[in-house]
C-alpha positions as CSV (number, residue, x, y, z in Angstrom):
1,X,-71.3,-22.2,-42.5
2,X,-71.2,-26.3,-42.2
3,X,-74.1,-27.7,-41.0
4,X,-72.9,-29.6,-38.0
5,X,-76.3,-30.5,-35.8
6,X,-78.3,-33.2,-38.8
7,X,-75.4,-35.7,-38.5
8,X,-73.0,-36.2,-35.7
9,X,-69.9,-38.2,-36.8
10,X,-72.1,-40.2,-39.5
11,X,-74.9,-40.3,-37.3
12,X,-78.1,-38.6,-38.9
13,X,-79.7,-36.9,-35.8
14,X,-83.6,-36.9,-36.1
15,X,-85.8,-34.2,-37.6
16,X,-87.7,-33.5,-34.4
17,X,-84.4,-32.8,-32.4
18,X,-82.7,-31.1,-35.3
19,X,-85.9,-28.4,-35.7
20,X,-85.8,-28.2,-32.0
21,X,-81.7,-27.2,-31.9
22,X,-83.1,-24.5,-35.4
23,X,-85.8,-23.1,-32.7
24,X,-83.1,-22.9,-29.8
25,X,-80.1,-20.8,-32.2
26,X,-83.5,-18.5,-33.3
27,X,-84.5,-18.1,-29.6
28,X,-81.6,-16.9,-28.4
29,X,-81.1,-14.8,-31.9
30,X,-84.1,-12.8,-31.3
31,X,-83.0,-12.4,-27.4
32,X,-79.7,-11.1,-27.9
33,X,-79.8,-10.3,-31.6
34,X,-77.7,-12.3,-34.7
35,X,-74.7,-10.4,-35.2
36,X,-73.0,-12.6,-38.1
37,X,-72.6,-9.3,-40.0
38,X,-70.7,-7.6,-37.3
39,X,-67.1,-6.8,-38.3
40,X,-65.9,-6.5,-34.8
41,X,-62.3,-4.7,-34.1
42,X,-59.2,-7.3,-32.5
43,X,-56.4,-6.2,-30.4
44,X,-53.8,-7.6,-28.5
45,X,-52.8,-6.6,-24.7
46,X,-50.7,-8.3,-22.0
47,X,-52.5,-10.4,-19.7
48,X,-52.4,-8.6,-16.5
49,X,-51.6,-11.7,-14.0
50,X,-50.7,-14.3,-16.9
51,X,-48.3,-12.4,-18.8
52,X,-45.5,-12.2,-16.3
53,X,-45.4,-16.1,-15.2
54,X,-46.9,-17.6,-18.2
55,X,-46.4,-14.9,-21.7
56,X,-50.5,-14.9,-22.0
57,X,-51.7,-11.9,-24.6
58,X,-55.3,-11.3,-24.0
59,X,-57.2,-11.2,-27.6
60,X,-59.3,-8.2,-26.7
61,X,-62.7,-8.4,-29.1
62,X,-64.9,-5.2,-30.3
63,X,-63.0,-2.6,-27.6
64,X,-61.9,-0.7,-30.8
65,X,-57.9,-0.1,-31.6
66,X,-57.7,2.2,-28.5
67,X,-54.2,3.6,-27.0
68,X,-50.6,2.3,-26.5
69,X,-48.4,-0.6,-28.2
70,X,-50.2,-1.7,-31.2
71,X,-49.4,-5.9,-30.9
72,X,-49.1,-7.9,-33.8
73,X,-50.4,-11.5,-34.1
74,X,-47.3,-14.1,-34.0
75,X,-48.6,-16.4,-36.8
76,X,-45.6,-18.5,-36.5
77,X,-45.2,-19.6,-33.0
78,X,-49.0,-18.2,-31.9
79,X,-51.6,-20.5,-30.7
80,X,-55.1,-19.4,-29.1
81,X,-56.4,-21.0,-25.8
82,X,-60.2,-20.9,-26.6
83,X,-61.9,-20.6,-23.4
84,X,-65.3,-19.3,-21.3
85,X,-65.8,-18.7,-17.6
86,X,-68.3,-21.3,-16.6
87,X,-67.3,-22.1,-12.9
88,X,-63.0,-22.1,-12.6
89,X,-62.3,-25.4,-14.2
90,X,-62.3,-24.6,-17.8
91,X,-60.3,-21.4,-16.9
92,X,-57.8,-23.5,-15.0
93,X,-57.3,-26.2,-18.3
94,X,-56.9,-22.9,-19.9
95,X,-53.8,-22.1,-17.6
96,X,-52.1,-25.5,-18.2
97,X,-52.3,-25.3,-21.7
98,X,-50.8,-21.2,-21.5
99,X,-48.2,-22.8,-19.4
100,X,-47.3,-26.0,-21.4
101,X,-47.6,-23.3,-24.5
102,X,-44.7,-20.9,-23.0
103,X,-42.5,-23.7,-22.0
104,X,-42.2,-25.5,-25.7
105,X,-41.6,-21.7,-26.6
106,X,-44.8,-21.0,-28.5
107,X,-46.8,-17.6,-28.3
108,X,-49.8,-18.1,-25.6
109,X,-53.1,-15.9,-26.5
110,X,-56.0,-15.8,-24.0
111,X,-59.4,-16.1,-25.8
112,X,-62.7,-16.0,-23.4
113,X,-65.6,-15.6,-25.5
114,X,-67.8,-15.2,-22.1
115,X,-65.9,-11.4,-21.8
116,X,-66.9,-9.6,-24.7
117,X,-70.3,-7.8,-23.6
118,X,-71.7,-6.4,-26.8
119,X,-71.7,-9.6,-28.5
120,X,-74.3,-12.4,-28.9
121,X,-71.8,-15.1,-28.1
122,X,-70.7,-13.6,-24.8
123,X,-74.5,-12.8,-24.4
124,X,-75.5,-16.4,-25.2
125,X,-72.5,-17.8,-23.3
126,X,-73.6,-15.6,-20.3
127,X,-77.3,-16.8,-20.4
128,X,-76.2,-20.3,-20.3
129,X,-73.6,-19.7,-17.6
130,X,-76.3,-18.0,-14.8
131,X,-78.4,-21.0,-15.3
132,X,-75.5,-23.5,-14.9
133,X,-74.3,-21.9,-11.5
134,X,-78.0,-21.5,-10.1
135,X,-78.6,-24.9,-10.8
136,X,-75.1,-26.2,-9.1
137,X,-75.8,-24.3,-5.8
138,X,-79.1,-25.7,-5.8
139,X,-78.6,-28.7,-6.1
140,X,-76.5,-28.2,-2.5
141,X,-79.6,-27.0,-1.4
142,X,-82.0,-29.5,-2.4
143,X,-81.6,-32.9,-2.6
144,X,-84.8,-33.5,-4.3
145,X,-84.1,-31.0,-7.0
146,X,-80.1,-32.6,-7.5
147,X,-81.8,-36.6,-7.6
148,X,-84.4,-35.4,-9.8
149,X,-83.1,-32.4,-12.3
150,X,-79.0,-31.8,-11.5
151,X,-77.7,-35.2,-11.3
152,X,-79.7,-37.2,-14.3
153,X,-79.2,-33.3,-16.5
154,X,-75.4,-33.6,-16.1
155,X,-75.1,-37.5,-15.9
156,X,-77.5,-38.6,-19.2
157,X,-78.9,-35.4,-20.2
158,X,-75.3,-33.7,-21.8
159,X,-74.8,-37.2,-23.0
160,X,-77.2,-37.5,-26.0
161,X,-76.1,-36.7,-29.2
162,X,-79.0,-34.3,-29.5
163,X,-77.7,-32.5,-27.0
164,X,-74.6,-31.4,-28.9
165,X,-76.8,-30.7,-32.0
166,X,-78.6,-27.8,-29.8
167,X,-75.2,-26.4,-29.0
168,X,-73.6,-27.0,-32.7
169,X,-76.8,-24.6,-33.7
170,X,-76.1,-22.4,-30.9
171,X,-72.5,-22.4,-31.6
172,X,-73.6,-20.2,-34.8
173,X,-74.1,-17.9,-33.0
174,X,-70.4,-17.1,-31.4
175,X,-68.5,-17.4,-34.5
176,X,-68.5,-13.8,-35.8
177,X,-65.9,-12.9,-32.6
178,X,-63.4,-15.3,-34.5
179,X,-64.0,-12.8,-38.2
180,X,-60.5,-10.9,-37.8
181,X,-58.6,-13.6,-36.1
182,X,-55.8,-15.1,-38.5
183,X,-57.0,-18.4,-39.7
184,X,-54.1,-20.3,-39.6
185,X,-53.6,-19.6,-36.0
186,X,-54.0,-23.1,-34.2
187,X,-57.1,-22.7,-31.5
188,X,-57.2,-25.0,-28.0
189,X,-60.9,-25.2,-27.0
190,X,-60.9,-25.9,-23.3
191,X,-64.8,-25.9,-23.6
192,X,-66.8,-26.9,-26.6
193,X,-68.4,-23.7,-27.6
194,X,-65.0,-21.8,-28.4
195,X,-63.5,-25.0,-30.3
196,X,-67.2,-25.7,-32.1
197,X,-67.3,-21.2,-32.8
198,X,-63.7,-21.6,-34.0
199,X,-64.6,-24.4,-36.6
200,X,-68.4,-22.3,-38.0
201,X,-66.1,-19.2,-38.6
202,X,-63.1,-21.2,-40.4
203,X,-60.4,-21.7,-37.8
204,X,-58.3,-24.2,-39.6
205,X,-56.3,-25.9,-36.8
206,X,-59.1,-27.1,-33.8
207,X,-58.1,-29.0,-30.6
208,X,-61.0,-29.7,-28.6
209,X,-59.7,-30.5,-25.3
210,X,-62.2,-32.1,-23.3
211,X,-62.4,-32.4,-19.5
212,X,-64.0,-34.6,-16.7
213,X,-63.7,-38.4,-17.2
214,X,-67.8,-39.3,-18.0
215,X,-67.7,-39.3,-22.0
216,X,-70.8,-36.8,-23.0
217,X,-71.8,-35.6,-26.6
218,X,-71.7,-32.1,-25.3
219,X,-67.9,-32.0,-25.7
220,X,-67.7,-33.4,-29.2
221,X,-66.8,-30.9,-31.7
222,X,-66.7,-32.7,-35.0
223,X,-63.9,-31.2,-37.1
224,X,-61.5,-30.7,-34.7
225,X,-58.7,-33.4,-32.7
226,X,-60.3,-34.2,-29.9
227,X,-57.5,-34.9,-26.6
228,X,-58.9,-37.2,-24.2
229,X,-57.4,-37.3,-20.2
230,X,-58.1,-40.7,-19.7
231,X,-58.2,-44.5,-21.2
232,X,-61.8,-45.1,-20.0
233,X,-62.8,-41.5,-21.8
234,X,-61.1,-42.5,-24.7
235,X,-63.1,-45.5,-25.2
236,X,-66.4,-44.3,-24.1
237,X,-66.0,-41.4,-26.4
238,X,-64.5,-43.8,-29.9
239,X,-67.7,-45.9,-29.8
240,X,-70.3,-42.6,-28.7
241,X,-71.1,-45.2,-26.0
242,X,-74.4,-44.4,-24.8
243,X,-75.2,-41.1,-26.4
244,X,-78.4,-42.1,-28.6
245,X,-80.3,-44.8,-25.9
246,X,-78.8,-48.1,-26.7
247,X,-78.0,-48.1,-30.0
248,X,-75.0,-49.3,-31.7
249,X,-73.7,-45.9,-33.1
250,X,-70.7,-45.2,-35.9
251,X,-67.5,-44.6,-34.0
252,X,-65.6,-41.6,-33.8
253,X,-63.0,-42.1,-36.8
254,X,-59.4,-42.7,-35.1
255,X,-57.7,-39.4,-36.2
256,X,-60.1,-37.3,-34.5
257,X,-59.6,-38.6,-31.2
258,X,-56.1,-38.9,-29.0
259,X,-55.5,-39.7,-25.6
260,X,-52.8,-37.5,-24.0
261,X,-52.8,-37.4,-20.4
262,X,-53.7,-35.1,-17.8
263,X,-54.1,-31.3,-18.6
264,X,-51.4,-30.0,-16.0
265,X,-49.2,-27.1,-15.7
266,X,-45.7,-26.8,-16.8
267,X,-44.4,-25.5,-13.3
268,X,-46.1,-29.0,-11.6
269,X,-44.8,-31.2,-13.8
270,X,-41.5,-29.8,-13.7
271,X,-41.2,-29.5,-10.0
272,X,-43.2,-32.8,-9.1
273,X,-40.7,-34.9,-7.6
274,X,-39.4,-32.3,-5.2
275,X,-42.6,-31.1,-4.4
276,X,-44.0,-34.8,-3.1
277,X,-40.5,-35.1,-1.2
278,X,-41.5,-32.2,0.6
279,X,-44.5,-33.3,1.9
280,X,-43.1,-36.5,2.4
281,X,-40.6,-34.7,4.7
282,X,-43.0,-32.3,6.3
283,X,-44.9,-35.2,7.4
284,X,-41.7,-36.9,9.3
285,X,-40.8,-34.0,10.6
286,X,-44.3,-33.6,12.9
287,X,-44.5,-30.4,11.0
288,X,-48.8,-29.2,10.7
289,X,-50.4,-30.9,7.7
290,X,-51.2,-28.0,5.4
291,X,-54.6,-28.8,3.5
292,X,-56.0,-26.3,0.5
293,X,-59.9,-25.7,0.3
294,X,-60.8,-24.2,-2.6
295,X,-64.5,-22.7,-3.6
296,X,-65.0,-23.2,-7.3
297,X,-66.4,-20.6,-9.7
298,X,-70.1,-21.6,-8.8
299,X,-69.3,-20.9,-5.1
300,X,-71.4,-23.8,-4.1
301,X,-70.2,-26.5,-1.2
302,X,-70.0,-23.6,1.2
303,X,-71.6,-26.4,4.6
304,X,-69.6,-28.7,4.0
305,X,-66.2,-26.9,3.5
306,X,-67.6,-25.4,7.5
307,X,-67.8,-28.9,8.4
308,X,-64.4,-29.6,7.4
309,X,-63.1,-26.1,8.7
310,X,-64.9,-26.5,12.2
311,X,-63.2,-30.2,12.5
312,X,-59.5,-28.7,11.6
313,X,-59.4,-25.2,14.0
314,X,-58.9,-27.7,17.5
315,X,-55.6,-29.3,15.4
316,X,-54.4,-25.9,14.1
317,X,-54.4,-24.6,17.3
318,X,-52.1,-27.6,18.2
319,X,-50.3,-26.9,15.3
320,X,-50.9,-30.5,13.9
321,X,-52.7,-29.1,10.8
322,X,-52.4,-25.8,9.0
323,X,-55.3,-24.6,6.6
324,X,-55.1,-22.9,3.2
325,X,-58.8,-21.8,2.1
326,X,-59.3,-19.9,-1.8
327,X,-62.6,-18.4,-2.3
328,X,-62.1,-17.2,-5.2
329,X,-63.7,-14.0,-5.9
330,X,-66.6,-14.9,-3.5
331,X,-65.6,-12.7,-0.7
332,X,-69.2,-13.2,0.8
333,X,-68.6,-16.7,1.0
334,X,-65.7,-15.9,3.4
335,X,-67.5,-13.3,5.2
336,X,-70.4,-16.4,5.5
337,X,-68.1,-18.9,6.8
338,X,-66.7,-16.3,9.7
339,X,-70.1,-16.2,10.6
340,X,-71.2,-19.0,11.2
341,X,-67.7,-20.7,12.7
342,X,-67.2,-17.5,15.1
343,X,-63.7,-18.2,15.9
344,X,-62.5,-18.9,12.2
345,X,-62.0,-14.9,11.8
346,X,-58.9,-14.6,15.1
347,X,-57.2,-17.5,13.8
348,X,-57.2,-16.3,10.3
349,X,-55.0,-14.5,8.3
350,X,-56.2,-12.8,5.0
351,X,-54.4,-12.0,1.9
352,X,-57.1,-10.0,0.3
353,X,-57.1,-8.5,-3.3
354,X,-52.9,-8.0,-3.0
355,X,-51.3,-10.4,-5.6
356,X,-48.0,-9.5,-4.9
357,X,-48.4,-10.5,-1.5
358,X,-50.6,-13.8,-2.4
359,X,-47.4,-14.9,-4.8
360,X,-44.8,-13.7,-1.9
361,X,-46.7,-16.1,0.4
362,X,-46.6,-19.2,-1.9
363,X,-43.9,-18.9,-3.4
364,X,-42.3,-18.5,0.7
365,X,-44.4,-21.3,1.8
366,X,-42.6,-24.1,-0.6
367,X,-39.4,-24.0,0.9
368,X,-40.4,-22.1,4.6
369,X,-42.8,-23.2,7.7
370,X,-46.5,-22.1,7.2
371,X,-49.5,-22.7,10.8
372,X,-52.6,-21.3,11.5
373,X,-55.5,-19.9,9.0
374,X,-54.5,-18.5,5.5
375,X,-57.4,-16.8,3.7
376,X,-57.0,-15.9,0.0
377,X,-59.5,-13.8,-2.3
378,X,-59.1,-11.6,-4.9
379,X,-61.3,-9.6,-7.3
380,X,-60.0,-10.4,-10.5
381,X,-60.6,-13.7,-12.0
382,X,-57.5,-14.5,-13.2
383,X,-55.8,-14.0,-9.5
384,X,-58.8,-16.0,-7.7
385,X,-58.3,-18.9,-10.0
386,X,-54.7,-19.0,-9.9
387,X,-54.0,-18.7,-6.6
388,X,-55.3,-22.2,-6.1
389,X,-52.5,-23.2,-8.8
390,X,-49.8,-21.5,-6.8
391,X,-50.6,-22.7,-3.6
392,X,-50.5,-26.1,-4.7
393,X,-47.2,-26.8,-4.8
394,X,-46.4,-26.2,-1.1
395,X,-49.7,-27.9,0.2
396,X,-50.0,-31.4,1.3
397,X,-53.4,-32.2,0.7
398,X,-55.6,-30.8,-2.0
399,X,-59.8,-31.1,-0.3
400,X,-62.1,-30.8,-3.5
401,X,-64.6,-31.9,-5.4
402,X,-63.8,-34.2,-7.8
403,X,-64.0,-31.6,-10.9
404,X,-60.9,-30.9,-12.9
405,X,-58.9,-30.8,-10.0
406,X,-59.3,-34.5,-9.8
407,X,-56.1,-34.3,-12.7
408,X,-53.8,-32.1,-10.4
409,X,-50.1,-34.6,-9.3
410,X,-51.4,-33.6,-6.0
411,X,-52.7,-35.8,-2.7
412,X,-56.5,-35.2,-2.7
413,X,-59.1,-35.5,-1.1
414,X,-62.2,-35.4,-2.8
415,X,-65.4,-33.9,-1.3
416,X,-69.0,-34.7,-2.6
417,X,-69.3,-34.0,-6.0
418,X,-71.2,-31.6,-8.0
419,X,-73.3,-33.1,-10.8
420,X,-73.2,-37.3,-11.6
421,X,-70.6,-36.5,-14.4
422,X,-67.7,-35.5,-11.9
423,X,-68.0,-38.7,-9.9
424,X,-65.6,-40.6,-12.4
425,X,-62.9,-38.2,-11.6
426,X,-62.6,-39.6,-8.4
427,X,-62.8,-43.1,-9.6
428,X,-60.0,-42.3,-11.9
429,X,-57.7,-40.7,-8.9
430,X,-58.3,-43.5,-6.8
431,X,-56.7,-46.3,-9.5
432,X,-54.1,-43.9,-10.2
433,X,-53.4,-44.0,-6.9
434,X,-53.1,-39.8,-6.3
435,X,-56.6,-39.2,-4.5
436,X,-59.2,-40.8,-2.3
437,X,-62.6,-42.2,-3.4
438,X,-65.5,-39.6,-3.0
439,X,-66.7,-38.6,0.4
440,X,-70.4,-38.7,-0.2
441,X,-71.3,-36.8,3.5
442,X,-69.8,-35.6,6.2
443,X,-68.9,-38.3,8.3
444,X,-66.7,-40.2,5.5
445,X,-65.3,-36.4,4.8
446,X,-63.7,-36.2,8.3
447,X,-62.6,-40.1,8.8
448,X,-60.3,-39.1,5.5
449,X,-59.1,-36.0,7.3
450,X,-58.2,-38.1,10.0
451,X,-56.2,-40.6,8.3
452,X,-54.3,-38.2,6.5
453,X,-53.5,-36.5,9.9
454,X,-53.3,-39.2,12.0
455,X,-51.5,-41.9,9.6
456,X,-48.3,-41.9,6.9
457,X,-49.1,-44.7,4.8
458,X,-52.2,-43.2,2.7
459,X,-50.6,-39.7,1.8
460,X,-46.9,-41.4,1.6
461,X,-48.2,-44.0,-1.1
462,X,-50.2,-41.2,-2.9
463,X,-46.7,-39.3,-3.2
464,X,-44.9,-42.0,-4.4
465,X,-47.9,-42.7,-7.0
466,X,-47.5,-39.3,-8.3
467,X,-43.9,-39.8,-9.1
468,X,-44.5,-43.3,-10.7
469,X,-47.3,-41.8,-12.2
470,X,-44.7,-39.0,-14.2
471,X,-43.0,-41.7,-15.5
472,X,-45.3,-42.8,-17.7
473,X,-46.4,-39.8,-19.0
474,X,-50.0,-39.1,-17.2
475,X,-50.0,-35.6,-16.7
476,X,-48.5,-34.4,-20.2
477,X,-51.4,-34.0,-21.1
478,X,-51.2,-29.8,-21.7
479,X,-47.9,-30.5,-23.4
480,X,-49.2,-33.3,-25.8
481,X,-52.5,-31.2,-26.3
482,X,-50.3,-27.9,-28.0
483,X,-48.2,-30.1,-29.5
484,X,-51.2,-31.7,-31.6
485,X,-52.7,-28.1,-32.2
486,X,-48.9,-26.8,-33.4
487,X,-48.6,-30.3,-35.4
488,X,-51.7,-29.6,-37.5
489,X,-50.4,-26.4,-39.0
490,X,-46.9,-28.0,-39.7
491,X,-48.1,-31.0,-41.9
């Protein structure tokens, strides 16, 4: 196995950090045990929401063989979405790329090395993934705790090139679930530890698709393509601007790094234009202003999406507004916010744990009228994160933090965010033109609300920027990102 925590892209990384990374891997080894001798069973089953829209095969690791179709790896037109559940975002890169994937015509498999129990990498991944959503509703909790820990951790702190030696060491430890996956399978890490796993146990064809728009050395991956969103990224990230103090570092070397665009799903790409003349229309018309909430995988925000709830019921009622809110599969944080906005619960109604009737209603709502309250959770994760993607498309105005969803050809508006690192996805919507800057409190949260309702010249420009914005290619980025991966194994 390469030793890929002493030096970082010709960077020697100093003893001190580089024992302290050796005493983190042997930490969590005698935790969760070393399992690089495991010979762990693969199989292959349909994805249970993603196979019918999207042709996702789950790769099922250390279940056994088990009973029913026995389904054969396509090593021609296969390609593996490398994935974990830490909050929804990376799950929802995961989805573009599975979409862009099925409409070139390639062979989408679902990889999420945070869902195989009995291993140390799910155990490791797991570890890291409680502390990461403890510390993200905290720091909604506590501003002292968010100036002094959250914000500097997720601004500076995964910016340091020792940072990413820790996780290279630590990446060791999730190889082994790659052992009896074909080699020559390209691999789509949409977060570092699948893409720097795939790359300790011999995956030859690594993209390491990183997200946000704040270039940090916990997304480098060295030995893999790295795809970049964003101009500004792609700079920051060439020069390792920043990531050891102020020194002068040696660059990234050009072939590892490529800007692509936005990671976005086939299906809003291909309907973009249409969609954004719908809204456009709606808006003439005097029709309600439909406006999507959605709670993200940490389940944090849960005041402020109350504020903005509380300020919307008097215009729903007058049918001036209509409200879409996705917890996810948070149902307590629904059950929360009837409680405390008492009249939330009459004016609602819920579309709870039935997908069938969750795609019925968006797919209705693109083309058909849609007023009051319409509440979505479901169980599974694949269904609570997805439902934000289908309910897109017939919403006007997209109210979220300024996360991945800061990418989305979508009006926005974009709540405070969570973590320094997310605040430069707002800055990036606002020059593209398709989002707002950052509502830093309540106040500024409503006055946007307001505009949007109350004016046409904000949400009708952001429209048109989308469109323009298509045109030159900005949100290809899941199609460029598999086309890379596929290019690899064809030169």
């Amino acid at each position: 196995m390469t030793d890929r925590a002493s030096v970082i892209f010709g960077n020697p990384i100093s003893k001190k950090a580089v024992k302290k990374a050796e005493k983190s891997k042997k930490k969590f080894a005698r935790k969760y045990g070393d399992d690089s001798g495991a010979d762990y069973s693969v199989k292959i089953v349909k994805n249970a929401c993603l196979y019918e829209p999207l042709g996702v095969y789950d790769i099922r690791v250390d279940e056994g063989e088990g009973e029913g179709e026995v389904i054969p790896f396509d090593t021609e037109k296969g390609i593996i979405v490398g994935n974990i559940r830490m909050g929804f975002g990376h799950y929802r890169i995961s989805m573009a790329m599975a979409s862009a994937a099925h409409a070139l015509g390639y062979t989408p498999y679902w990889m999420d090395l945070n869902s195989y129990p009995n291993t140390t990498c799910t155990k490791v991944i797991g570890a890291q993934n409680d502390l990461y959503s403890m510390g993200s509703r905290l720091s909604q909790k506590s501003k002292l705790f968010n100036k002094k820990y959250w914000e500097p951790l997720n601004y500076e702190g995964f910016r340091q090139l020792t940072y990413n030696a820790g996780d290279q060491k630590n990446a060791e430890l999730m190889a082994p679930v790659y052992k009896n996956i074909p080699k020559d399978i390209p691999v789509i890490g949409t977060h570092v530890w699948p893409a720097q796993a795939a790359l300790h146990a011999g995956m030859q064809y690594v993209v390491n698709a990183i997200p946000d728009n704040w270039p940090m050395a916990l997304h480098l991956a060295e030995g893999s393509i790295h795809t970049i969103q964003t101009q500004q990224s792609y700079m920051g990230y060439r020069i390792l601007n920043g990531m050891q103090g102020s020194d002068v570092l040696k660059p990234m070397p050009a072939d590892s790094l490529v800007y692509t665009g936005h990671y976005i799903d086939h299906e809003f790409v291909a309907n973009l234009e249409a969609d954004c003349d719908a809204r456009v229309a709606r808006k003439k018309d005097g029709k309600p202003m439909r406006f999507l909430l959605t709670i993200g995988g940490a389940g944090a925000q849960r005041e402020l999406f109350a504020a903005v709830i509380r300020h919307l019921l008097p215009l729903i009622r007058e049918k001036k507004a209509a409200l879409y809110v996705n917890v996810g599969d948070y149902k307590k944080v629904w059950e929360q916010l009837c409680k405390s906005i008492k009249e939330l619960k009459d004016l609602s109604t819920t579309h709870f744990g039935d997908w069938n009737d969750t795609n019925s209603f968006a797919q209705a709502a693109i083309d058909g009228d849609v007023e009051g309250v319409h509440a979505f959770w479901h169980e599974n994760i694949f269904e609570a994160v997805y439902c934000t993607n289908l309910l897109m498309r017939s919403a006007d105005v997209l109210v979220t933090k300024p996360s991945e969803l800061a990418f989305y050809p979508i009006p926005k508006l974009f709540l405070k965010r969570i973590g320094g690192h997310e605040k430069w996805g707002a800055i990036h919507s606002a020059e593209m033109g398709d989002g707002t800057l950052e509502c830093e409190d309540v106040p500024h949260t409503l006055q946007m609300l307001d505009m949007f309702l109350n004016e046409s010249e904000l949400f009708e420009q952001m429209c048109e920027r989308i469109k323009i914005n298509k045109t030159i290619g900005l949100y290809d980025g899941a199609y460029n990102a598999v086309k890379i991966a596929m290019g690899m194994k064809e030169k």
